[in-house]
Structures are given as C-alpha cells and as structure tokens.
N, C-alpha and C positions, 0 to 999 in steps of 0.2 A: 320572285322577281319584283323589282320595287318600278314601278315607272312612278314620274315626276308629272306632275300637271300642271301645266302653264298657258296660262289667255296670252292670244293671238292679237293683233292689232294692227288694223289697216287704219294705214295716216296719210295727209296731204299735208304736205311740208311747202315754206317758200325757202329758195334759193337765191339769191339773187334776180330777186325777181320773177323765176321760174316754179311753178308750182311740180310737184314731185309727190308723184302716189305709188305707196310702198308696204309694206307688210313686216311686221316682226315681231319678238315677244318683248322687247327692249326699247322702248319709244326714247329713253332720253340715250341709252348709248348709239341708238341710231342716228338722232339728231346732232348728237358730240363730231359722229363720224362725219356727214353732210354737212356740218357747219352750218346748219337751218333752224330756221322758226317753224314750232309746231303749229298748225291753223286747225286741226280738224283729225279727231279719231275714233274709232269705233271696235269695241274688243268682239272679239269668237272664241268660243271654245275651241274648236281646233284647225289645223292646219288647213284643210279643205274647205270650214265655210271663208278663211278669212281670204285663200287664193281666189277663187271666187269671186269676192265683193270687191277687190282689187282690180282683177279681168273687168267688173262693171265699169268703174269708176276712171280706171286707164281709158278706156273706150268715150268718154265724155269729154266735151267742150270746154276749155277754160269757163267760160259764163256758167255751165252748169255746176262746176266744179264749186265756183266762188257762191253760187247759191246754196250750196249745201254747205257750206262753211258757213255763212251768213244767215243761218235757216234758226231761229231761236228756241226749236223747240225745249 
C-alpha cells in the first residue's frame, strides 16, 4: 500500500477586510477559492497537529491574530 505525504498548513488569510483562519494542504488553491490575500502560514506534518494550531489560533483576538502576522521572526 503506497500512502502519499503531504504538509499541512494552517493560514490566516484577509478577506475583505476579515481575517480568516483555516487549514489545508493547498495554501494557493485555497486562496484561489476565498478570493484572499495570504498574511500568515505555518506547515505540520500531519492532520492533527495542524487541527490543533487552527482550534488555538481561531480562539484569539483580531490584535493577537495581527501580532503574529506582524511577528518578524
């Protein structure tokens, strides 16, 4: 049996001015779909840590959201 391996990828996208945090293995055919600007991503190996960091990050304040976008590490 052949399984495929693919990084995961939690993003915060703007929308029309709405910021949008999401997960997928496709950052640019997601943003095709949303019609949005990338601001901020971060890859997982797999499905469970990137649901995860998603659940964190949904959970957070616009201000803290844009701080971590704005964060220069």
């Amino acid at each position: 049996m052949f399984l495929e391996f693919c990084m995961w990828y939690v993003y915060i996208c703007d929308k029309s001015g709405q910021l949008y945090t999401g997960m997928t293995t496709d950052i640019s055919h997601r943003m095709q779909h949303h019609k949005a600007k990338l601001l901020y991503s971060e890859e997982y190996p797999d499905k469970h840590s990137a649901a995860k960091r998603e659940r964190q990050i949904k959970g957070w304040s616009r201000r803290k959201k844009l701080a971590l976008i704005n964060d220069p590490r």
